[in-house]
N, C-alpha and C positions, 0 to 999 in steps of 0.2 A: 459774427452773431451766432451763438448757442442755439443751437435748434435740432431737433430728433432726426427733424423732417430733410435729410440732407440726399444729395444725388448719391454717396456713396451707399447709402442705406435703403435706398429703396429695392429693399425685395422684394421675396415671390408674393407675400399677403400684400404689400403694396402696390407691385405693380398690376396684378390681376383684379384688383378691391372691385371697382367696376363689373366683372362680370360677376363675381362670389357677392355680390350684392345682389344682381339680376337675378341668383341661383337662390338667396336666402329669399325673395318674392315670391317665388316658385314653391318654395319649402313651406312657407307660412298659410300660400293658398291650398295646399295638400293636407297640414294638417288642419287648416279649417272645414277643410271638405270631409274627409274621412276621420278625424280625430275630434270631435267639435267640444266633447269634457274639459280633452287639455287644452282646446283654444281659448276657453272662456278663461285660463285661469294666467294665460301667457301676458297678460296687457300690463301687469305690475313691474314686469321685465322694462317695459318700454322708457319711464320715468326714472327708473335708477341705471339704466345701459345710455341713455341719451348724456344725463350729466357726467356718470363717469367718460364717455367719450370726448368733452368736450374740455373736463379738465386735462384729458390727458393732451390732449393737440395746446392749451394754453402754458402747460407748462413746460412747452417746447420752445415759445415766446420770452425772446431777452426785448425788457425794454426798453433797456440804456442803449440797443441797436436798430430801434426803431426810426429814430433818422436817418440811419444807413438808406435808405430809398431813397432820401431827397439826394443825393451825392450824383444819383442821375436821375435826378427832379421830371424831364420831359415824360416818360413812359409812365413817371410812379403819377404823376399829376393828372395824365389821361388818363389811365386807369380807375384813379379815385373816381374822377369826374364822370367816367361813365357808369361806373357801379353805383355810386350813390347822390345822384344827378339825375344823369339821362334813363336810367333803368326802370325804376319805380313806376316814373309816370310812363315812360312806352308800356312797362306791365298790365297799369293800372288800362291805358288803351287798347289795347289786344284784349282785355276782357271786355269794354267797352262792345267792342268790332264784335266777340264769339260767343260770349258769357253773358248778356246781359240778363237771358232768360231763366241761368242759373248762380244766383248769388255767395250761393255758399261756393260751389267750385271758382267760381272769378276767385271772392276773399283768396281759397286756395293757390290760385295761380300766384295773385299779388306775393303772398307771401314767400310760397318759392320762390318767384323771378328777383324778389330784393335783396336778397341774401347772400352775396356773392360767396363760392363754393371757400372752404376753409380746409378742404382736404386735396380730394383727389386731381386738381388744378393743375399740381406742382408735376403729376405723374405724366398728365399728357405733355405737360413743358418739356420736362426733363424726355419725353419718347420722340419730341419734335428739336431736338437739340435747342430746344431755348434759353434764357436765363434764369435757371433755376437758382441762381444766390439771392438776386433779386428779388423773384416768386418768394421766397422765405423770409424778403423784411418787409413786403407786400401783404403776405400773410397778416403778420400783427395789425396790418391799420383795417384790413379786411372783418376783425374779428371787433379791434374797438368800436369802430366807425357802427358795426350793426348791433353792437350794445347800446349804443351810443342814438342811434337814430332809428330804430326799428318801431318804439312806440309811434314815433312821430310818424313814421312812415304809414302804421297803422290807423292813427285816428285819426290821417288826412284823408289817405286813400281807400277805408274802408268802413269807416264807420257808418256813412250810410247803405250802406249790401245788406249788412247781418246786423245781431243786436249784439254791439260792441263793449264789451265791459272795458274800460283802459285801464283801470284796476289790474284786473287780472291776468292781462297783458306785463304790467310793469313787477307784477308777483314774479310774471315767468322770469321776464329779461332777471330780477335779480338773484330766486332760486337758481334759473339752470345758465345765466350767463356770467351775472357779476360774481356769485358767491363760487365756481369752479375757478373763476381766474384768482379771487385772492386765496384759495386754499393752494393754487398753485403756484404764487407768489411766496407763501408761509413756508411751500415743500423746497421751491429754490432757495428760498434765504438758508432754511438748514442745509441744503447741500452745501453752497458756496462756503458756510460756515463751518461744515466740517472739510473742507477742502474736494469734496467731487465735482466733477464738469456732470452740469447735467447731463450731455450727450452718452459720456460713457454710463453713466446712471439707467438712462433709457436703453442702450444700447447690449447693458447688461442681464438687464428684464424685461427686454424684449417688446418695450410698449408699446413700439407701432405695430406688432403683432396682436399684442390685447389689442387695441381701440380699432378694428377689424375684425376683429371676433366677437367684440361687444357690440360693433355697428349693425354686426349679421345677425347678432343674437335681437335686437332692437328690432332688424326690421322682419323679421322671422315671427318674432310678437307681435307685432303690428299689422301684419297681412291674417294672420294667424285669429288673431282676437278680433277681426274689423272684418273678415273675410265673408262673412254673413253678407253684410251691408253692403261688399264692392258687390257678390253673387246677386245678390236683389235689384244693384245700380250697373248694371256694367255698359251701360253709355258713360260713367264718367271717363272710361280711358279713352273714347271717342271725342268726346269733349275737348280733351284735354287734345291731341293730336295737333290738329291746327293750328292753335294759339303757340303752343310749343313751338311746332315747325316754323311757325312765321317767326318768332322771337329769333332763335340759334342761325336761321338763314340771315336773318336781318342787322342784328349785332355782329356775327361773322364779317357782311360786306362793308357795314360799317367801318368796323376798327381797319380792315384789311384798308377802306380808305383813309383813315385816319392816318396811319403807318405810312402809306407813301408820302402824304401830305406833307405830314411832319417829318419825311426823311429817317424814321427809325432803321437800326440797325435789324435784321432777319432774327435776333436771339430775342432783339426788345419787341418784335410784333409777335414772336409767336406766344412769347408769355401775355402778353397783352389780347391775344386771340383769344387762351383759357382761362384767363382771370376774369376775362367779362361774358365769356360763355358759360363756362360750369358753374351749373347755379348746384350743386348738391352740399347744403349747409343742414348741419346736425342743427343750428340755432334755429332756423325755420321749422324745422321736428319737434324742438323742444317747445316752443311757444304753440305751434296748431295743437300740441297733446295735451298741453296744460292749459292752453286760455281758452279755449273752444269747446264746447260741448256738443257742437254738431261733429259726427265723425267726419263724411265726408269732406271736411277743411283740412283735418290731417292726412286722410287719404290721399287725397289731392296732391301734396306735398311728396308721398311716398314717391307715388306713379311718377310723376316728373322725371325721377334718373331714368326709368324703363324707358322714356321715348329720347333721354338726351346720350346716353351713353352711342346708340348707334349713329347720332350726329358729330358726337366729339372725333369716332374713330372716322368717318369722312374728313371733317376736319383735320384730323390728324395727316391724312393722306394729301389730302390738299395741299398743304404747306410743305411736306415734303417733295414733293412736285414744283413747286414756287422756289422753293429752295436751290433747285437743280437747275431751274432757270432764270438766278441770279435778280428775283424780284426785288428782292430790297439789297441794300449794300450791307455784307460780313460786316 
């Protein structure tokens, strides 16, 4: 399967994107504090940096290799099944249990936790010796599945919280989701048609270096432009703590059960650990920016990788630890 996103490729902007995202948080809250002219004028960034990031990861997606997953159907099938199944509504419960007394951050939550991550996922797989070929035709139904189901997901699980336009919702999904994947479809049909591999294409312009610069640039305007609003709110990142922790502990024991159960191989749980934990999707960014007019829903959205990044790298440790003591079968 054609894809940018391969283990030999992942360099320094990819394998560090986690923290240089932590650091673009940082940057956006500083120019918000001390620079607040050019923060007002940052948030234009956020709407054209979201889509072009999102084209660029879709046009890393072959989709005549998208049934490569069913070839070892057990992982790819739990996987599905807990990203766009079991997730949603435990989301939708953890706000239930934390959130009920703040509506707009629940919706927030919701949205980040159903979004399974479309990026950084493959990075921790590939740092916990997982299966990263897999992870990459996992990838594509990660991306259709939430084109595909995220209104629904919306005007099941949230329409009563906030005043829901599903309009505007289904504006977003096909501005920043449908309409990047067929311009990125348009851009493969000419490659293949002059005869280039995409991979050498990306490879040669360096595009998973842009869509890391453009993400940092995104979220740098987004902290930047909104920063007012977290400095007025700053229990939302308290808020938000909880619910996070309980989720990443809770899906972590989970699958980690699921894997023995089903007798997974150590490559197929550990990708199976990050694909249903790393919730960090550009598509959840793109819809809270554009279908909501409360900020703190996007907000919400932002903070999420600040408290999951330092879980994934436990995570991460974890399984290597597991690994040494022969928890699942090579």
């Amino acid at each position: 399967m054609e894809n940018f996103v391969t283990k030999k490729e992942l360099g320094i902007l990819d394998k560090f994107q986690p923290l240089f995202l932590l650091t673009s948080i940082i940057i956006g809250l500083l120019i918000a504090k001390f620079l607040p002219s050019l923060a007002n004028n940052l948030i234009s960034f956020v709407s054209i940096g979201v889509f072009l990031v999102i084209f660029f990861i879709m046009l890393g997606i072959d989709i005549k290799g998208i049934l490569n997953a069913f070839k070892n159907w057990k992982p790819t099938i739990i996987a599905i099944l807990i990203n766009f199944l079991f997730t949603p509504f435990f989301a939708w419960f953890l706000g239930f249990l934390f959130l009920r007394n703040s509506p707009d951050i629940w919706v927030g939550l919701i949205l980040y936790l159903i979004t399974p991550c479309i990026g950084w996922y493959l990075i921790f797989t590939e740092l916990a010796d997982g299966d990263v070929a897999l992870g990459i035709t996992l990838l594509a139904w990660n991306i259709f599945l939430q084109i595909a189901l995220m209104p629904l997901y919306m005007l099941i699980l949230a329409h009563k919280l906030v005043n829901l336009n599903i309009y505007s919702i289904l504006y977003s999904v096909l501005i920043y989701l449908l309409l990047p994947f067929l311009l990125s479809r348009f851009i493969r049909f000419i490659l293949i048609k002059n005869k280039q591999k995409v991979e050498d294409f990306s490879s040669r312009y360096k595009i998973s270096y842009f869509k890391t610069i453009i993400l940092m640039i995104v979220i740098i305007s987004m902290f930047a432009s909104q920063g007012k609003i977290l400095f007025k709110n700053p229990t939302i990142v308290i808020k938000m703590i909880l619910p996070g922790l309980v989720f990443f502990i809770s899906i972590f024991i989970f699958t980690t059960f699921v894997a023995y159960l089903f007798n997974l191989k150590y490559s197929e749980y550990a990708l199976l650990v990050f694909t249903t934990t790393a919730r960090n999707s550009e598509a959840s960014l793109a819809i809270a920016v554009t279908a909501f007019t409360n900020p703190l829903i996007p907000l919400t959205v932002v903070i999420g990788p600040s408290i999951e990044l330092p879980v994934l790298i436990i995570i991460l440790n974890i399984l290597k630890f597991l690994k040494t003591k022969s928890f699942l079968r090579r």
